[in-house]
C-alpha positions as a Markdown table, in Angstrom:
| # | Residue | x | y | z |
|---|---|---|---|---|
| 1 | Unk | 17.5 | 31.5 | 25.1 |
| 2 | Unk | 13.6 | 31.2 | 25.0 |
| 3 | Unk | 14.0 | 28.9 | 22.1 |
| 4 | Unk | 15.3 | 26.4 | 23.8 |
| 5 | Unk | 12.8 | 26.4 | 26.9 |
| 6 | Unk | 10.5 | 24.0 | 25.4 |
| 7 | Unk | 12.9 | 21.1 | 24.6 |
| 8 | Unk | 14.6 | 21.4 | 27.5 |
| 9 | Unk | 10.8 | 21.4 | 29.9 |
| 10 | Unk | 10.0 | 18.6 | 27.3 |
| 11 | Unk | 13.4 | 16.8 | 28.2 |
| 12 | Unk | 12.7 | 17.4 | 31.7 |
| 13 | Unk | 9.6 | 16.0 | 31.6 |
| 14 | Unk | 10.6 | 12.8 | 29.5 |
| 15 | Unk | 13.1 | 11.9 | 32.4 |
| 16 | Unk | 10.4 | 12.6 | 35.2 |
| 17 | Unk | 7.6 | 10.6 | 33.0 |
| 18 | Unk | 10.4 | 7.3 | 33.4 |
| 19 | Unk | 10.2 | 7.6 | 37.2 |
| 20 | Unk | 6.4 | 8.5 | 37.8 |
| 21 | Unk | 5.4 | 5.3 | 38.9 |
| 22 | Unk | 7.9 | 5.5 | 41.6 |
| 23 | Unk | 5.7 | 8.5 | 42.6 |
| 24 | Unk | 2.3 | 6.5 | 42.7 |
| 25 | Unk | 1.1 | 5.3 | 46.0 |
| 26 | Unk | 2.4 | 0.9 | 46.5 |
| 27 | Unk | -1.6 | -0.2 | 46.6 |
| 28 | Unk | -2.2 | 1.2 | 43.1 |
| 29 | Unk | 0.6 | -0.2 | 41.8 |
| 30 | Unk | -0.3 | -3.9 | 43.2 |
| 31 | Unk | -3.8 | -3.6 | 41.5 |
| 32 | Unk | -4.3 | -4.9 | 38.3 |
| 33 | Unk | -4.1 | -1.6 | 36.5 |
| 34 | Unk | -1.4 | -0.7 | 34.0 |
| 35 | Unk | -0.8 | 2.7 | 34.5 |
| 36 | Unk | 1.6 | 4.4 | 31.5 |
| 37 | Unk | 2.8 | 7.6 | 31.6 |
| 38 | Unk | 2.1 | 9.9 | 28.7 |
| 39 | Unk | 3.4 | 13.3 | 30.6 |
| 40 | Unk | 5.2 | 14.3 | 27.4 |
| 41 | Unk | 2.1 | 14.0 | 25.7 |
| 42 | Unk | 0.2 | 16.1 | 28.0 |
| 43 | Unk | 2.8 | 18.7 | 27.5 |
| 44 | Unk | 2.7 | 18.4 | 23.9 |
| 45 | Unk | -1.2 | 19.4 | 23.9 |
| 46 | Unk | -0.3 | 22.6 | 26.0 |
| 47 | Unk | 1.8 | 23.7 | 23.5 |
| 48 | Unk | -0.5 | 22.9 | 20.6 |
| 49 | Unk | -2.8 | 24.6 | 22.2 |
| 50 | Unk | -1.6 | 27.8 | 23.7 |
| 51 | Unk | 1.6 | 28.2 | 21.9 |
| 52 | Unk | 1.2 | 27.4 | 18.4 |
| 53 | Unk | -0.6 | 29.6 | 16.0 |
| 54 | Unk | -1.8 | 29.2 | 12.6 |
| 55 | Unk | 1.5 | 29.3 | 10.8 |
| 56 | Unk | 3.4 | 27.5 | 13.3 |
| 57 | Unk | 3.8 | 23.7 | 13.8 |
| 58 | Unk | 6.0 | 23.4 | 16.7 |
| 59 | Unk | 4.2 | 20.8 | 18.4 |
| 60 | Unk | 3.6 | 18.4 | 15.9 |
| 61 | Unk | 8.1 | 19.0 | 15.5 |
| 62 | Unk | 8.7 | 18.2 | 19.3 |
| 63 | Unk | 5.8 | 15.0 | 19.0 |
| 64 | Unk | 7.9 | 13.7 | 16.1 |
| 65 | Unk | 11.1 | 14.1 | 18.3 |
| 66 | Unk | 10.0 | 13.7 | 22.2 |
| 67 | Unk | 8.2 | 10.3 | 20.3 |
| 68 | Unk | 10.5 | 8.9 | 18.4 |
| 69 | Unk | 12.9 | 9.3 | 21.5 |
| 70 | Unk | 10.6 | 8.0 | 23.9 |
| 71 | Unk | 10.5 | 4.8 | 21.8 |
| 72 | Unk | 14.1 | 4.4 | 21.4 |
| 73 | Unk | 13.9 | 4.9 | 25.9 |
| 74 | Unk | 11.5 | 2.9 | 26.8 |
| 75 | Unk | 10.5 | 0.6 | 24.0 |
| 76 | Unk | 11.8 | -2.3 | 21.9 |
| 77 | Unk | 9.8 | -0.9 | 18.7 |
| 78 | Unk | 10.9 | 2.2 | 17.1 |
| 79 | Unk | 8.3 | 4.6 | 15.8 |
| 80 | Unk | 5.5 | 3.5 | 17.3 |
| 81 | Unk | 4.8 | 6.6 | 20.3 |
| 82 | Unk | 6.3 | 8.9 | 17.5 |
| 83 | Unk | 3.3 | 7.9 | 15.1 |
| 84 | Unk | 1.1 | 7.7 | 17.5 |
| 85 | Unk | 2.3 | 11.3 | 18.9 |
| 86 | Unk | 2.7 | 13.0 | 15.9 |
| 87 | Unk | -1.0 | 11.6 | 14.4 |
| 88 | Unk | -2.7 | 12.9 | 17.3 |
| 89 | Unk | -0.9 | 16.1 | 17.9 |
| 90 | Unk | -1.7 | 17.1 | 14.4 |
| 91 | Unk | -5.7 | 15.9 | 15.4 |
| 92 | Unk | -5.5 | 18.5 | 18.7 |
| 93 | Unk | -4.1 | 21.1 | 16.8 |
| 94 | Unk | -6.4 | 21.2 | 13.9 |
| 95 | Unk | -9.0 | 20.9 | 16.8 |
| 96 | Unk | -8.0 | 23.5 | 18.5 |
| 97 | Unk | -8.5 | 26.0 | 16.1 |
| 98 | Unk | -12.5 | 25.3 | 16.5 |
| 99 | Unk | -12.5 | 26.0 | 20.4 |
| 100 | Unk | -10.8 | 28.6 | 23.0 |
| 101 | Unk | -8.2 | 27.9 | 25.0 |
| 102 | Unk | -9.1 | 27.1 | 28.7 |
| 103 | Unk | -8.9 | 24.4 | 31.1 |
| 104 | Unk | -12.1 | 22.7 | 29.3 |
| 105 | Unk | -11.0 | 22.6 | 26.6 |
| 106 | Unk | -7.8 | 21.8 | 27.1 |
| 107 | Unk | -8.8 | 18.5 | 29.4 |
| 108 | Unk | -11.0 | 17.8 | 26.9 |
| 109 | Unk | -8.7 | 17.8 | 24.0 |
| 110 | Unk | -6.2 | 16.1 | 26.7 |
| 111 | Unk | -8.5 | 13.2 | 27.0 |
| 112 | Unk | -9.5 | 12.7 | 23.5 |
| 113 | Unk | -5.7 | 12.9 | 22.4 |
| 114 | Unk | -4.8 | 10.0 | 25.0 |
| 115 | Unk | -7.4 | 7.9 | 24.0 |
| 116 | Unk | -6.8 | 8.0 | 20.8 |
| 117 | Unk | -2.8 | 8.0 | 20.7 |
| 118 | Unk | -2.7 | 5.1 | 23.4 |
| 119 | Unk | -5.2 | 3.4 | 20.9 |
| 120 | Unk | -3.0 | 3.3 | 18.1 |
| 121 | Unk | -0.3 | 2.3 | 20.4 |
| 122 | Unk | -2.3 | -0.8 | 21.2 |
| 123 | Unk | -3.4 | -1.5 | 17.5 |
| 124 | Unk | -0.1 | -1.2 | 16.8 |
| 125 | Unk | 1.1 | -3.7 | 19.3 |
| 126 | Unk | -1.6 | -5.7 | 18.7 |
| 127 | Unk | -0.8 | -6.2 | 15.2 |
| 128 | Unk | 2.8 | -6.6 | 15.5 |
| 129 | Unk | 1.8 | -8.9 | 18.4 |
| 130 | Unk | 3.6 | -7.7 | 21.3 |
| 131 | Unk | 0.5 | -7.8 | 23.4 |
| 132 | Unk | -2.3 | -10.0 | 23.3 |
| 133 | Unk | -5.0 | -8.2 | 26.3 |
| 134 | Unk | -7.9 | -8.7 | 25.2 |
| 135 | Unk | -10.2 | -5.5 | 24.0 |
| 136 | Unk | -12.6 | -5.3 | 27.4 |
| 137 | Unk | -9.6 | -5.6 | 29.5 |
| 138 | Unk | -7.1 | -3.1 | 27.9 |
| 139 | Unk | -10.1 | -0.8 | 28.5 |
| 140 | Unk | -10.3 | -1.3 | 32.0 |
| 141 | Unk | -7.0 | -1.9 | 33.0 |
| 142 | Unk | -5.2 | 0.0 | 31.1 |
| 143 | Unk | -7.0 | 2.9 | 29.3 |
| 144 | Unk | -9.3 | 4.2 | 32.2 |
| 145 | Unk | -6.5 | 4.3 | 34.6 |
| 146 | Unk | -3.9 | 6.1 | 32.5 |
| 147 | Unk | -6.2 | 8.7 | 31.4 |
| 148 | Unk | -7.2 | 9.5 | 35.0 |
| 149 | Unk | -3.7 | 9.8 | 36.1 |
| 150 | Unk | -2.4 | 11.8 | 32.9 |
| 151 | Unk | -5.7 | 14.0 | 33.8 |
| 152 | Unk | -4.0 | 14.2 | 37.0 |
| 153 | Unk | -0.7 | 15.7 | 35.9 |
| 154 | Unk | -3.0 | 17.7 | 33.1 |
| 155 | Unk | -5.0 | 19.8 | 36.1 |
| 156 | Unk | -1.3 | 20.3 | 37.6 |
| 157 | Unk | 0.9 | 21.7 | 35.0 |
| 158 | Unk | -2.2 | 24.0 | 33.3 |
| 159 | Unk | -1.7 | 26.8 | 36.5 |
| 160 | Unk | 2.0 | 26.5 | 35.8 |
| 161 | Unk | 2.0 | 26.6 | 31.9 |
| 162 | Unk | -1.0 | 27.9 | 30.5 |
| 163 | Unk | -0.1 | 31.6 | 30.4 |
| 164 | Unk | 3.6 | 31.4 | 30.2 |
| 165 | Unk | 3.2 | 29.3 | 26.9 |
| 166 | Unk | 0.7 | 31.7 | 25.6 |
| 167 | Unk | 3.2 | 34.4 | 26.6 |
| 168 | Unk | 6.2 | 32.9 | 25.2 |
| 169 | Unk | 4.0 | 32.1 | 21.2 |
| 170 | Unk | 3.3 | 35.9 | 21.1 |
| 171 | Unk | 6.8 | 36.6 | 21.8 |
| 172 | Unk | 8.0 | 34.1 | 19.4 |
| 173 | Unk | 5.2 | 36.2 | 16.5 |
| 174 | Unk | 6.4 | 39.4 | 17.2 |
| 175 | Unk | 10.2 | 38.9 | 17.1 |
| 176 | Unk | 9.9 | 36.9 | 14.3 |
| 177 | Unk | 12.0 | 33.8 | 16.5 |
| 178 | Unk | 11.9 | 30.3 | 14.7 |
| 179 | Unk | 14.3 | 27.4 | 14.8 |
């Protein structure tokens, strides 16, 4: 049953992420600021980073899956947040081999992996040219905000997560579990 824990949080999660603008107070939603959701993504650096170990490469699996789904959700273009996901994913948890697990390190690796995933999202649609926001503005608009607000729901789910992650990839070492 502990096997199937994480896809079904990560499922969970994917839902909530759809409606978490409906969560945001009216006033920052009438600003100019585009705020995107990348709650899955946040997970997925929790479990790269407390439950993965050196053999195992269950996040980068999910960020494969959890991306490729939230583009066939919530996008027109498929493959684009499962890239994007899986590329950075694979970033954090070579990363994370270098530095200990705590809430440092984990916001830290939390904000490098958004800016760097939602920057190959907008490459990527910039290229393909579903969006045309200039450079300085996608920056202000759009990158600054989302990172505080995924920051935001970072700082909530560590006290939740954190040690029942950890908990969960020793079990999965010691009793041998695996897909």
């Amino acid at each position: 049953m502990k096997r199937a824990y994480l896809p079904l949080i990560l499922l969970l999660i994917l839902v909530l992420q759809g409606v978490s603008l409906d969560l945001l107070p009216g006033n920052l939603l009438r600003s100019d600021w585009l705020i995107v959701s990348h709650w899955v993504f946040i997970f997925l650096v929790f479990i790269a980073v407390f439950y993965d170990n050196e053999s195992t490469h269950y996040s980068v699996l999910y960020a494969l899956i959890f991306g490729l789904l939230i583009d066939i959700v919530y996008t027109s273009t498929l493959g684009v947040y499962m890239f994007s996901y899986a590329s950075t994913i694979y970033m954090i948890y070579g990363l994370k081999k270098l530095l200990h697990g705590n809430i440092l390190v984990v916001a830290l690796l939390g904000t490098v992996g958004l800016i760097v995933s939602d920057g190959i999202i907008y490459l990527i649609y910039s290229v393909v040219g579903l969006t045309d926001i200039p450079w300085s503005m996608y920056l202000t608009n759009r990158l600054l905000p989302t990172i505080g607000s995924n920051l935001i729901f970072l700082f909530v789910l560590y006290p939740l997560f954190a040690k029942k992650l950890t908990n969960w990839g020793k079990d999965q070492i010691t009793k041998g579990n695996s897909f």
